[in-house]
mmJSON file of the N, C-alpha and C atoms, coordinates in Angstrom:
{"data_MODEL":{"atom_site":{
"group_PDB":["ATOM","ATOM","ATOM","ATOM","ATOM","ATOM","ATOM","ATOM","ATOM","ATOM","ATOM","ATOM","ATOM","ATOM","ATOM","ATOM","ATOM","ATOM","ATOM","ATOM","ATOM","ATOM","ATOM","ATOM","ATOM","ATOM","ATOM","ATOM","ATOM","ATOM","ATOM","ATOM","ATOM","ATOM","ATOM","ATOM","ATOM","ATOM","ATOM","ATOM","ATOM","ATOM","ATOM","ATOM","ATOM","ATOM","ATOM","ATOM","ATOM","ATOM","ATOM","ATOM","ATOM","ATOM","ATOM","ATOM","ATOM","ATOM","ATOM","ATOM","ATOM","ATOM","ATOM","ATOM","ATOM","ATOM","ATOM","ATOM","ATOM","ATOM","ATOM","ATOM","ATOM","ATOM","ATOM","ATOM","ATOM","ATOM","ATOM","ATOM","ATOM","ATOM","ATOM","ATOM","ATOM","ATOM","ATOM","ATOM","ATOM","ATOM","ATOM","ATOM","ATOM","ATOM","ATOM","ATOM","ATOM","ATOM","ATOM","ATOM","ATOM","ATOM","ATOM","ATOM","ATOM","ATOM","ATOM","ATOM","ATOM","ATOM","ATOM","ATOM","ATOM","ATOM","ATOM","ATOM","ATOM","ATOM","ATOM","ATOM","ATOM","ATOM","ATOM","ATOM","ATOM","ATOM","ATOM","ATOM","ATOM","ATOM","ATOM","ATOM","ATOM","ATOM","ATOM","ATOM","ATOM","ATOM","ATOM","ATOM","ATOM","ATOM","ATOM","ATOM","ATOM","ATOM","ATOM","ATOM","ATOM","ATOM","ATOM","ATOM","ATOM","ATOM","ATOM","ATOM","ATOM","ATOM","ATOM","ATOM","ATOM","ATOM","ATOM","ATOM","ATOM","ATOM","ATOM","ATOM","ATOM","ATOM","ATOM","ATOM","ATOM","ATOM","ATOM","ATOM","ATOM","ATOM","ATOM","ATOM","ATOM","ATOM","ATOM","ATOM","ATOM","ATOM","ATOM","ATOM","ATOM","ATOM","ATOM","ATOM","ATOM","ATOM","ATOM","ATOM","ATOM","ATOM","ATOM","ATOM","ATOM","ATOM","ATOM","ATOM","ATOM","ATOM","ATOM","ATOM","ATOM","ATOM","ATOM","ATOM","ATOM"],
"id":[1,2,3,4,5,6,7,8,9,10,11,12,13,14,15,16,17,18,19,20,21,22,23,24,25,26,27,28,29,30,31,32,33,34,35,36,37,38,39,40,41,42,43,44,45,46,47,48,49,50,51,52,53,54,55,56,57,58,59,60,61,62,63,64,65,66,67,68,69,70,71,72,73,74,75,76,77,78,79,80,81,82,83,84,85,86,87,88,89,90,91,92,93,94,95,96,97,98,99,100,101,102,103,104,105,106,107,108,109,110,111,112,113,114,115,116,117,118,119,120,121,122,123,124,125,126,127,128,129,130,131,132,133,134,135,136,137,138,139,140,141,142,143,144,145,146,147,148,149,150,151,152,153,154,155,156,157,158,159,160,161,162,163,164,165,166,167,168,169,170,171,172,173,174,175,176,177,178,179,180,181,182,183,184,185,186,187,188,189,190,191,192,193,194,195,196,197,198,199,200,201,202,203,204,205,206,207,208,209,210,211,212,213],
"type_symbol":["N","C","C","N","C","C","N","C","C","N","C","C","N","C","C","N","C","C","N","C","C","N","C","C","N","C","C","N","C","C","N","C","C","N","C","C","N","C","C","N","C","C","N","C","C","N","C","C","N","C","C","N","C","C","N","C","C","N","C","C","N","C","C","N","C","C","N","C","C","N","C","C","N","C","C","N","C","C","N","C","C","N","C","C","N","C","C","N","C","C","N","C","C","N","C","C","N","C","C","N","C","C","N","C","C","N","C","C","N","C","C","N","C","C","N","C","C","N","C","C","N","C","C","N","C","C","N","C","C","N","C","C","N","C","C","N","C","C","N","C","C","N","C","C","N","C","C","N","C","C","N","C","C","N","C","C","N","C","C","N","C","C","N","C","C","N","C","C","N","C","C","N","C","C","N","C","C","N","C","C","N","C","C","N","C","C","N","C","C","N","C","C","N","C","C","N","C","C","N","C","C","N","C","C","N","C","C","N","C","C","N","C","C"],
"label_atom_id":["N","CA","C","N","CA","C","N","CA","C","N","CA","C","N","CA","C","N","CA","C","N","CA","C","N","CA","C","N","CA","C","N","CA","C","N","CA","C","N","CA","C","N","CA","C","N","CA","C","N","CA","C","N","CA","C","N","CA","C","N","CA","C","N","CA","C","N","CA","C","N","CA","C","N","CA","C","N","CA","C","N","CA","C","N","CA","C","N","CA","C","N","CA","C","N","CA","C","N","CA","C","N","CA","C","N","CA","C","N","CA","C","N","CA","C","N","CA","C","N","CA","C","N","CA","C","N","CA","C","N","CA","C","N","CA","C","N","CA","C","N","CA","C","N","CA","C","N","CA","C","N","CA","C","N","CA","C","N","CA","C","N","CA","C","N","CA","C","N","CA","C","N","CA","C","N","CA","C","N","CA","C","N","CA","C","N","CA","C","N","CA","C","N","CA","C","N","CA","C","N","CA","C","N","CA","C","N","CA","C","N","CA","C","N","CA","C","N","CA","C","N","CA","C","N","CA","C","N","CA","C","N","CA","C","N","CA","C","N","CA","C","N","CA","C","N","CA","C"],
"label_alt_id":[null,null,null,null,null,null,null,null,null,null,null,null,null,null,null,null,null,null,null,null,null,null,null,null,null,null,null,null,null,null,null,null,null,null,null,null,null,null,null,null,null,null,null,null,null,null,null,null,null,null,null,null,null,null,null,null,null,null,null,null,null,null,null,null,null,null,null,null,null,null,null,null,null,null,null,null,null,null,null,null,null,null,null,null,null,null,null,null,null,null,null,null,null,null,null,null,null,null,null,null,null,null,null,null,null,null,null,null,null,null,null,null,null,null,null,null,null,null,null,null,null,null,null,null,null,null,null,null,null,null,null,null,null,null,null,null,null,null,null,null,null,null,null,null,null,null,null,null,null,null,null,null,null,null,null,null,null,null,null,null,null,null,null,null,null,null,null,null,null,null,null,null,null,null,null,null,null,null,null,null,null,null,null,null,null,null,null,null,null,null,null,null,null,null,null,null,null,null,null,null,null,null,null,null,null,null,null,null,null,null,null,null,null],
"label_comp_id":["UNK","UNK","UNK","UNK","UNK","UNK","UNK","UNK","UNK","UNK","UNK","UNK","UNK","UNK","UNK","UNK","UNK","UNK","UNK","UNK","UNK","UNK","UNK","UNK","UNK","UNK","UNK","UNK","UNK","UNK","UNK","UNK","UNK","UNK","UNK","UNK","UNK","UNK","UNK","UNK","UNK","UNK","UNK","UNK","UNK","UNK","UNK","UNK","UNK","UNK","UNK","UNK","UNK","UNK","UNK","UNK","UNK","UNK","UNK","UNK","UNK","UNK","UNK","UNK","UNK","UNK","UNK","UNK","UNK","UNK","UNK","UNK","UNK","UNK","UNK","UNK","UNK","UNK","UNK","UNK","UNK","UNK","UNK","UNK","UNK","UNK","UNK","UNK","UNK","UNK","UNK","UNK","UNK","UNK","UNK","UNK","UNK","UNK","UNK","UNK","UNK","UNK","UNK","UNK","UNK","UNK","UNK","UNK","UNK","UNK","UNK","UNK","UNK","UNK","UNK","UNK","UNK","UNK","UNK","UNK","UNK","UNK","UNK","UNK","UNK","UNK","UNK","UNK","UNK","UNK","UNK","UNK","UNK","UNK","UNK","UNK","UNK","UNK","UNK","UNK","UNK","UNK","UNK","UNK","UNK","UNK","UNK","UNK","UNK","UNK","UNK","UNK","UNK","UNK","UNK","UNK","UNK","UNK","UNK","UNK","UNK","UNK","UNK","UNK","UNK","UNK","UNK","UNK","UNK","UNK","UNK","UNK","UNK","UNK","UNK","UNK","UNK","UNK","UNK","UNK","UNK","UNK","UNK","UNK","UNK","UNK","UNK","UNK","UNK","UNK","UNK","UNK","UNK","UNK","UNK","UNK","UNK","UNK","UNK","UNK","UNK","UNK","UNK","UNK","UNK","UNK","UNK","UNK","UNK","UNK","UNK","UNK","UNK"],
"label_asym_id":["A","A","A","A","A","A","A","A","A","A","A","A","A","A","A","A","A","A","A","A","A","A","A","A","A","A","A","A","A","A","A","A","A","A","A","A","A","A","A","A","A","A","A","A","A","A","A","A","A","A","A","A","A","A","A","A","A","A","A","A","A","A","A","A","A","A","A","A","A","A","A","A","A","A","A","A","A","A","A","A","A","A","A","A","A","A","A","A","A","A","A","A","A","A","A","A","A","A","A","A","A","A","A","A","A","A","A","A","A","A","A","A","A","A","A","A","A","A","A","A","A","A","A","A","A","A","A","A","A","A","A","A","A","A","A","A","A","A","A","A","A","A","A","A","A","A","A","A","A","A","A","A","A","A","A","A","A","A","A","A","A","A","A","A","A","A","A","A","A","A","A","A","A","A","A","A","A","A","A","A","A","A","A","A","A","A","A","A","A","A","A","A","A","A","A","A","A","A","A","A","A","A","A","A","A","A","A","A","A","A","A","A","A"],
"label_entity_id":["1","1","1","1","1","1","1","1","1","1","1","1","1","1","1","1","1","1","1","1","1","1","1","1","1","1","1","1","1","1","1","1","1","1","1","1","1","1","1","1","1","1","1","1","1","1","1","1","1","1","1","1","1","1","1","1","1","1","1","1","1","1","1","1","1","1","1","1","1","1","1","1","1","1","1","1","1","1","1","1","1","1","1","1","1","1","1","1","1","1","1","1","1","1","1","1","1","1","1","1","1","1","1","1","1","1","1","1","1","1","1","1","1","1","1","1","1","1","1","1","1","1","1","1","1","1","1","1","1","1","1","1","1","1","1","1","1","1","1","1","1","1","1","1","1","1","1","1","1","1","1","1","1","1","1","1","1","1","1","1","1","1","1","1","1","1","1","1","1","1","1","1","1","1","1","1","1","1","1","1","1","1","1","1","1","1","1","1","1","1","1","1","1","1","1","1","1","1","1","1","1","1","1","1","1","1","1","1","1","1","1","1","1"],
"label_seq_id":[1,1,1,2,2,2,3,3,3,4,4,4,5,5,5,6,6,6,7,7,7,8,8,8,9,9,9,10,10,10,11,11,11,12,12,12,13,13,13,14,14,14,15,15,15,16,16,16,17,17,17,18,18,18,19,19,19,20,20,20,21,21,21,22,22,22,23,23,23,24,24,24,25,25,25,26,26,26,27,27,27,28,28,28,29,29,29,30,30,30,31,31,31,32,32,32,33,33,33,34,34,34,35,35,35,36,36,36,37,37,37,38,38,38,39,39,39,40,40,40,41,41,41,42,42,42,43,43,43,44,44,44,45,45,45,46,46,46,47,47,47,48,48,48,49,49,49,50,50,50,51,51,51,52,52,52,53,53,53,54,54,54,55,55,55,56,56,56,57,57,57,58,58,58,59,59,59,60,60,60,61,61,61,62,62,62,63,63,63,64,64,64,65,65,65,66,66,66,67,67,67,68,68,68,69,69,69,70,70,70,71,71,71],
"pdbx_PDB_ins_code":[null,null,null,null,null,null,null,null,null,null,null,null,null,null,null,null,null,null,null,null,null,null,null,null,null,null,null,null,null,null,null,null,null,null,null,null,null,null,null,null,null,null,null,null,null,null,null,null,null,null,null,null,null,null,null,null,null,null,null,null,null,null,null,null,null,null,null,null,null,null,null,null,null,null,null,null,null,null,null,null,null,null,null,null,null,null,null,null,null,null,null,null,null,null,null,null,null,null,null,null,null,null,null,null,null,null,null,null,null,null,null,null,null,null,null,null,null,null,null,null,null,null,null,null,null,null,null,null,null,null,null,null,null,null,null,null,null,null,null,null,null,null,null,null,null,null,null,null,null,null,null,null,null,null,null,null,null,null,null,null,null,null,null,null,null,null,null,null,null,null,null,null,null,null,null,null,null,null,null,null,null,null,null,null,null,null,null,null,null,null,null,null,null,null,null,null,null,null,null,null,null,null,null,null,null,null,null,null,null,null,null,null,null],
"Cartn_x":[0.801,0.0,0.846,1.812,2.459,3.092,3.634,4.242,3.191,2.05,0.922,0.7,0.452,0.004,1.017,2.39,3.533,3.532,3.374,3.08,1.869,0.982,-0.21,0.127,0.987,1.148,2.379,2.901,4.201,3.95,2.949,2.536,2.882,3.599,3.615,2.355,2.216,1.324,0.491,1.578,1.05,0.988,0.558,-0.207,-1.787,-2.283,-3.491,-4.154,-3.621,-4.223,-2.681,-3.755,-2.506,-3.307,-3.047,-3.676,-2.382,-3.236,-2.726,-3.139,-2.306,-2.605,-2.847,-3.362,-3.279,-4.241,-4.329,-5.69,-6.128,-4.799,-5.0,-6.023,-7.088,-7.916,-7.611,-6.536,-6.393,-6.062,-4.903,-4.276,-5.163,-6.115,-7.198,-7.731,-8.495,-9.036,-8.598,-7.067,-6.383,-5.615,-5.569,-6.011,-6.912,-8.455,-9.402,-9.54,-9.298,-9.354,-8.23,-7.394,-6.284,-7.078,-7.287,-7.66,-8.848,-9.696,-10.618,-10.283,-9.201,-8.944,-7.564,-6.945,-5.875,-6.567,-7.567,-7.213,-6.216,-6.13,-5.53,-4.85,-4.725,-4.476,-5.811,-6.175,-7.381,-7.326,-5.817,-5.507,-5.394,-5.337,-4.687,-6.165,-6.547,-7.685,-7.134,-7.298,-6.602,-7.557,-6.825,-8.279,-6.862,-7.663,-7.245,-7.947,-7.336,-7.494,-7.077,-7.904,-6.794,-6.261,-6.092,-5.202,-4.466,-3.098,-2.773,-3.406,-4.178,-5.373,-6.539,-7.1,-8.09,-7.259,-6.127,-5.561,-5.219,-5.098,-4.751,-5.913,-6.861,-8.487,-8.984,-8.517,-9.078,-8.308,-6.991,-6.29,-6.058,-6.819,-7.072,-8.222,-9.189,-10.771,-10.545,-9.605,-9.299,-8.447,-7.442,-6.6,-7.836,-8.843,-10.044,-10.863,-11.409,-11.546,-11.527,-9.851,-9.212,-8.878,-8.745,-8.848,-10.247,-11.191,-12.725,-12.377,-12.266,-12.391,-11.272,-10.287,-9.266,-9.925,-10.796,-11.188,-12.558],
"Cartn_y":[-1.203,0.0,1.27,1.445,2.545,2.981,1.643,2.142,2.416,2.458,2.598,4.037,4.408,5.862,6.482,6.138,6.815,7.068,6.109,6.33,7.531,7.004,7.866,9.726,9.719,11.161,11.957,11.022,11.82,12.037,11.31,11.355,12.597,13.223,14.043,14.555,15.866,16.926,16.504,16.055,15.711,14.417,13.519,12.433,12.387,12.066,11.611,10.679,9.329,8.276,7.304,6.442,5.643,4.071,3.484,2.067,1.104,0.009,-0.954,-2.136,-3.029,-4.274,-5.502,-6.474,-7.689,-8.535,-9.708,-10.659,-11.251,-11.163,-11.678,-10.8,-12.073,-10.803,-10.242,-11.182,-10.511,-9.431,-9.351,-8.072,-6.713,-6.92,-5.701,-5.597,-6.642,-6.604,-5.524,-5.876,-5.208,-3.34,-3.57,-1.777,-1.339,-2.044,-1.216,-0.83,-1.459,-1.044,-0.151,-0.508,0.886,2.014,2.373,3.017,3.871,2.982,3.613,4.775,3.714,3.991,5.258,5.176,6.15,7.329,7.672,8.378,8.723,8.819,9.253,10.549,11.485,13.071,12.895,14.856,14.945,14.716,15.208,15.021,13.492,12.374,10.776,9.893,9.712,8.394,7.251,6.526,5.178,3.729,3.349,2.501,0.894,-0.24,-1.582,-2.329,-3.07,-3.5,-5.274,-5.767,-7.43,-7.813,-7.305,-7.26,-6.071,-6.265,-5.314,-4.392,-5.314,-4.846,-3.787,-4.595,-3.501,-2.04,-2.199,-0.977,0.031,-0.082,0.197,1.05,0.084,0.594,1.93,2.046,2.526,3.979,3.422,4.991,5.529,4.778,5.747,6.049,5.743,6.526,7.568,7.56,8.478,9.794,9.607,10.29,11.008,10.471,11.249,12.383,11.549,12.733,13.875,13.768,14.974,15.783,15.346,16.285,17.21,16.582,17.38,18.309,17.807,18.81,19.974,19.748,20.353,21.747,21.402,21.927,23.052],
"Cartn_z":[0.0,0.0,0.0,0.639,0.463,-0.956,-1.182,-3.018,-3.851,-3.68,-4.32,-3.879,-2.548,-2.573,-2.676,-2.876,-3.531,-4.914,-5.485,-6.725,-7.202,-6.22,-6.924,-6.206,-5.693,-4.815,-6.045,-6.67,-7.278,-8.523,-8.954,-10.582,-10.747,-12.075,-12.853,-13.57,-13.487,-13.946,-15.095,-16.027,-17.337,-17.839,-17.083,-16.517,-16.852,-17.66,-17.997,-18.108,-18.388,-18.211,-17.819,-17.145,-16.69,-17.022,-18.578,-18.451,-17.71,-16.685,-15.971,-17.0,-17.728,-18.395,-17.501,-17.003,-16.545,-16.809,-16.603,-16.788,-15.544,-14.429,-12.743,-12.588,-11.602,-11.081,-9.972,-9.409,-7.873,-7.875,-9.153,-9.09,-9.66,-10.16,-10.634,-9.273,-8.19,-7.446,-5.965,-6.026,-4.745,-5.605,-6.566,-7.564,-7.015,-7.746,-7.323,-6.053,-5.32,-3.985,-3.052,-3.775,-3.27,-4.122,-5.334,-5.443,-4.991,-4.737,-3.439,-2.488,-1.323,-0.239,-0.744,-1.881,-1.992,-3.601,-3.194,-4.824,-5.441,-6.994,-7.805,-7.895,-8.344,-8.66,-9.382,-9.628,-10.415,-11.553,-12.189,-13.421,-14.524,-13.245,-13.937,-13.616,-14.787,-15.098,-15.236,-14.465,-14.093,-14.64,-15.8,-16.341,-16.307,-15.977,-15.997,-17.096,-18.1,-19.109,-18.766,-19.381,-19.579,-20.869,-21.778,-23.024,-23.34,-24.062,-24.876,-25.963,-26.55,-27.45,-27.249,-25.943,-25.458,-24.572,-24.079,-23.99,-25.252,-26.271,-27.366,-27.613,-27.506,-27.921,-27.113,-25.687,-24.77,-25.083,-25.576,-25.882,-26.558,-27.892,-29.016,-29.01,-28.419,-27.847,-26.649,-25.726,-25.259,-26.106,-26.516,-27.393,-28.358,-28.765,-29.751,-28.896,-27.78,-27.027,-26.485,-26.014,-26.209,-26.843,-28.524,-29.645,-29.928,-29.781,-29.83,-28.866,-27.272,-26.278,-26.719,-27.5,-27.781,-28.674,-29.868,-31.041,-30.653],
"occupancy":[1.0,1.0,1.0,1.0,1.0,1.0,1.0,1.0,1.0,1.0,1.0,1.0,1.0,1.0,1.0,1.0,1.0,1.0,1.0,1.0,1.0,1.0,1.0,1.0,1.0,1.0,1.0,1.0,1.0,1.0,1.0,1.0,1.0,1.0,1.0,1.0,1.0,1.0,1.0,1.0,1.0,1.0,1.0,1.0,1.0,1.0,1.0,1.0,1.0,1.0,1.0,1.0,1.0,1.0,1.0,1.0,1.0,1.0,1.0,1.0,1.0,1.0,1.0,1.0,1.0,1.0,1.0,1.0,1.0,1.0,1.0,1.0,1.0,1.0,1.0,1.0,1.0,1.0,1.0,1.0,1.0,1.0,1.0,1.0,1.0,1.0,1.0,1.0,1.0,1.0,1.0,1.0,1.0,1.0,1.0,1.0,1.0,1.0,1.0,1.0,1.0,1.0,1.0,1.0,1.0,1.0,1.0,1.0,1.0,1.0,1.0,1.0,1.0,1.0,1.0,1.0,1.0,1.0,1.0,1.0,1.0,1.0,1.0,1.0,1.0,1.0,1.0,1.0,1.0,1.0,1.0,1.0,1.0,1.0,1.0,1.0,1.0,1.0,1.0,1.0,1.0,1.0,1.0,1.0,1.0,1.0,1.0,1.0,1.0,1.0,1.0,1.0,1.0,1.0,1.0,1.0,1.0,1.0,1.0,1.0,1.0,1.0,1.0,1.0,1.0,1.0,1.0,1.0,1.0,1.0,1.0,1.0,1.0,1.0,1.0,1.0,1.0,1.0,1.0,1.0,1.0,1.0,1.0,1.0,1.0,1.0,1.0,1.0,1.0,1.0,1.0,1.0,1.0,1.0,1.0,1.0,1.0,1.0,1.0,1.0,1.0,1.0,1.0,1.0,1.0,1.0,1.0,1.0,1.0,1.0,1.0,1.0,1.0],
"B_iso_or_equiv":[0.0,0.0,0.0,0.0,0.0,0.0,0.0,0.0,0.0,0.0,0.0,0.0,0.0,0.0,0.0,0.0,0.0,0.0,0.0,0.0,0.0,0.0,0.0,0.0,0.0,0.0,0.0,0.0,0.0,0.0,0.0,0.0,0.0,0.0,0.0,0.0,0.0,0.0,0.0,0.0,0.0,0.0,0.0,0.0,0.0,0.0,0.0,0.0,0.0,0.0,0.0,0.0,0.0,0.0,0.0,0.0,0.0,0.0,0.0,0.0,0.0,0.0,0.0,0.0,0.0,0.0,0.0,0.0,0.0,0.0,0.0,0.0,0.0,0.0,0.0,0.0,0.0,0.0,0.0,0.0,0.0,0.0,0.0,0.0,0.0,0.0,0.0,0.0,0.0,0.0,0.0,0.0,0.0,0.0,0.0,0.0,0.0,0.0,0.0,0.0,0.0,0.0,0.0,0.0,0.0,0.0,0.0,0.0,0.0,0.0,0.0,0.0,0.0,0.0,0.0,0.0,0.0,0.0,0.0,0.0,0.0,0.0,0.0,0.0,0.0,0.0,0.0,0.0,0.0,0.0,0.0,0.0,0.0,0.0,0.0,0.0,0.0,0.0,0.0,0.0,0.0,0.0,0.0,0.0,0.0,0.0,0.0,0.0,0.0,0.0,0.0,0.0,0.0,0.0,0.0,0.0,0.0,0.0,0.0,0.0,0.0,0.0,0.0,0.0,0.0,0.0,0.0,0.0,0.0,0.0,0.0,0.0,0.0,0.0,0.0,0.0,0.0,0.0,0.0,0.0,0.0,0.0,0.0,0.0,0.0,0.0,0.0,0.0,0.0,0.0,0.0,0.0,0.0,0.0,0.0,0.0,0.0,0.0,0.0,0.0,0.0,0.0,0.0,0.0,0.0,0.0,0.0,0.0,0.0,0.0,0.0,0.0,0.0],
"pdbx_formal_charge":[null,null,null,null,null,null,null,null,null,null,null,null,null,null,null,null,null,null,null,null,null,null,null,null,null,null,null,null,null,null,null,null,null,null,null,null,null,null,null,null,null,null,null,null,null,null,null,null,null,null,null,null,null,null,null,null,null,null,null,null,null,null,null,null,null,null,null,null,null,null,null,null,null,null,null,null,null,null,null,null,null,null,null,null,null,null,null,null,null,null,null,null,null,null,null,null,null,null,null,null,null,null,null,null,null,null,null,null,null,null,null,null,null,null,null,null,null,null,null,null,null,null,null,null,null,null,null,null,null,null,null,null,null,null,null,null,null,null,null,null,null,null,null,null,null,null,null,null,null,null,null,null,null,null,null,null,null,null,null,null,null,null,null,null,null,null,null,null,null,null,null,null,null,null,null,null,null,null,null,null,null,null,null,null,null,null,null,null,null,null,null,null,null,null,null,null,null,null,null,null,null,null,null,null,null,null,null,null,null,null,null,null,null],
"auth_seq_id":[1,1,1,2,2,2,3,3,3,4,4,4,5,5,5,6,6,6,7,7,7,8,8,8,9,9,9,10,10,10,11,11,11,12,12,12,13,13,13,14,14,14,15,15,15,16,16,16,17,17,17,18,18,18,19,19,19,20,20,20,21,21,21,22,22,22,23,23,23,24,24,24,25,25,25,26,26,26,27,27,27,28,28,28,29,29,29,30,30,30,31,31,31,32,32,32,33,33,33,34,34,34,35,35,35,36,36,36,37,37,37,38,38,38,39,39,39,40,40,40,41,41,41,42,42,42,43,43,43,44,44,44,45,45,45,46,46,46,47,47,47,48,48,48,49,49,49,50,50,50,51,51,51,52,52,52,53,53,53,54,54,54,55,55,55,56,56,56,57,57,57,58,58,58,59,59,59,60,60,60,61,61,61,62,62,62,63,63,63,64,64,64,65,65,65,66,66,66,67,67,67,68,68,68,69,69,69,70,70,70,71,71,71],
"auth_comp_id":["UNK","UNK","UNK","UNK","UNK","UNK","UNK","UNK","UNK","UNK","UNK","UNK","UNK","UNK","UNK","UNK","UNK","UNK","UNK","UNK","UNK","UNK","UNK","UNK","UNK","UNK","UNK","UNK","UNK","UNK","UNK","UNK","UNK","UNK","UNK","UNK","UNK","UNK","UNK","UNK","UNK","UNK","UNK","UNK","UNK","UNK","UNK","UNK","UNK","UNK","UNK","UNK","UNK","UNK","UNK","UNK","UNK","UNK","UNK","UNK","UNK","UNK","UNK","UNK","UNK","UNK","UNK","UNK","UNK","UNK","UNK","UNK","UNK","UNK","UNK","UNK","UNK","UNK","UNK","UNK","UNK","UNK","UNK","UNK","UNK","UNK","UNK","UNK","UNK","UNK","UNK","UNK","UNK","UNK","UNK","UNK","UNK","UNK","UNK","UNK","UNK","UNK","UNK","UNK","UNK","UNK","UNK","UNK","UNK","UNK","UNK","UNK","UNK","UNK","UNK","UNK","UNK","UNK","UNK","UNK","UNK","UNK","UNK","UNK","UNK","UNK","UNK","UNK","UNK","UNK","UNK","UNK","UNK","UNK","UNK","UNK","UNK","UNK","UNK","UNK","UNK","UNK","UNK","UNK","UNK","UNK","UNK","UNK","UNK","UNK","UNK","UNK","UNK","UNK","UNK","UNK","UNK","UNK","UNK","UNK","UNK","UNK","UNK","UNK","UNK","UNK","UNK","UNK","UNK","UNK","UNK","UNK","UNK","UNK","UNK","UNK","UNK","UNK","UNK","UNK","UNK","UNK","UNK","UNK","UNK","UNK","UNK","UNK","UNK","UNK","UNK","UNK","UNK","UNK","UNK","UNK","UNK","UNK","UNK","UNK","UNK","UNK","UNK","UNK","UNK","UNK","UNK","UNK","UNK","UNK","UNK","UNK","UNK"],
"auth_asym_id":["A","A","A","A","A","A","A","A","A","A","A","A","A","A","A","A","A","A","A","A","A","A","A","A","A","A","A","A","A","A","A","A","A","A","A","A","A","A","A","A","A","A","A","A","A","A","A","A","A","A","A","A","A","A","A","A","A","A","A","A","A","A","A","A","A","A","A","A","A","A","A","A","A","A","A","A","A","A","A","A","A","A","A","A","A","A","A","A","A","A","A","A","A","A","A","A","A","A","A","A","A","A","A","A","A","A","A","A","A","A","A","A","A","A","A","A","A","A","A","A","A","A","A","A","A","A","A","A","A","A","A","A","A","A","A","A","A","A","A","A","A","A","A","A","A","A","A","A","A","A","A","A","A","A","A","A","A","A","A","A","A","A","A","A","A","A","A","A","A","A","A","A","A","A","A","A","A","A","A","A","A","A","A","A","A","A","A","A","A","A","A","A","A","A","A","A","A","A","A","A","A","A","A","A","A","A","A","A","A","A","A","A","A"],
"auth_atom_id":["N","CA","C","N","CA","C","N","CA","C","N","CA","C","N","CA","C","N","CA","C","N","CA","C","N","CA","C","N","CA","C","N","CA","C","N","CA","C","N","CA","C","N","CA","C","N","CA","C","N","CA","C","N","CA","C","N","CA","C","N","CA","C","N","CA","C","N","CA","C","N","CA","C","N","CA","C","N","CA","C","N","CA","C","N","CA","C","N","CA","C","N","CA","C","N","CA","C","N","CA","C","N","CA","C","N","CA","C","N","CA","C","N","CA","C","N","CA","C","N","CA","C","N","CA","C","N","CA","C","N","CA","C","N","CA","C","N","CA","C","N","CA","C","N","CA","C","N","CA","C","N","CA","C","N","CA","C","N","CA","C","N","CA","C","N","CA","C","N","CA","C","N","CA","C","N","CA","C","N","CA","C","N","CA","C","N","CA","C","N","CA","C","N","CA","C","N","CA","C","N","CA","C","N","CA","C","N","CA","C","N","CA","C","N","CA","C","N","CA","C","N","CA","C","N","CA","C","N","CA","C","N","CA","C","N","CA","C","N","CA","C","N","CA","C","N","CA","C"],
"pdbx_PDB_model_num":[1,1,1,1,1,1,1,1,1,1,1,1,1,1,1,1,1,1,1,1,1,1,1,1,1,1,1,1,1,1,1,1,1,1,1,1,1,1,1,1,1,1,1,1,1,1,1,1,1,1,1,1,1,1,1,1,1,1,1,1,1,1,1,1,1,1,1,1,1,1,1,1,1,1,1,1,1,1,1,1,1,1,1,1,1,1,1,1,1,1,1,1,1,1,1,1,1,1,1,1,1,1,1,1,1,1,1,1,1,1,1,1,1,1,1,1,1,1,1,1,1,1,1,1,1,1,1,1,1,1,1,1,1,1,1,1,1,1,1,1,1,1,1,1,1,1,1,1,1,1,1,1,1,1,1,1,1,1,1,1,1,1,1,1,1,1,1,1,1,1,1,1,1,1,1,1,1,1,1,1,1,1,1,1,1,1,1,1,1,1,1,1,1,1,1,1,1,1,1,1,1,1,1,1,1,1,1,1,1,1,1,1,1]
}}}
């Protein structure tokens, strides 16, 4: 737990998404729940994926997003 709310305390500014890849569920399971108990920064959307693929997906639908909001 601590390297976790370390992590999540030092993130850099320009930090926007942070995909986590795995297919363990334990390990999504004990995320979500640090994440709970430790939020993020306002700035970092923290999304868990179980493929390379669907991360890919998630961040070129994000990456689109931000261009509209951009325009």
């Amino acid at each position: 737990m601590p390297h976790y709310q370390r992590a999540m305390r030092i993130m850099p500014p320009n930090m926007g998404l942070l995909m986590l890849v795995t297919t363990n569920a334990f390990a999504r399971t004990i995320v979500s729940i640090f994440s709970k108990v430790y939020p993020n920064k306002d700035n970092v959307k923290m999304v868990m994926v179980a493929s390379l693929h669907e991360a890919l997906t998630r961040i070129e639908t994000d990456r689109l997003k931000q261009a509209q909001k951009v325009r």
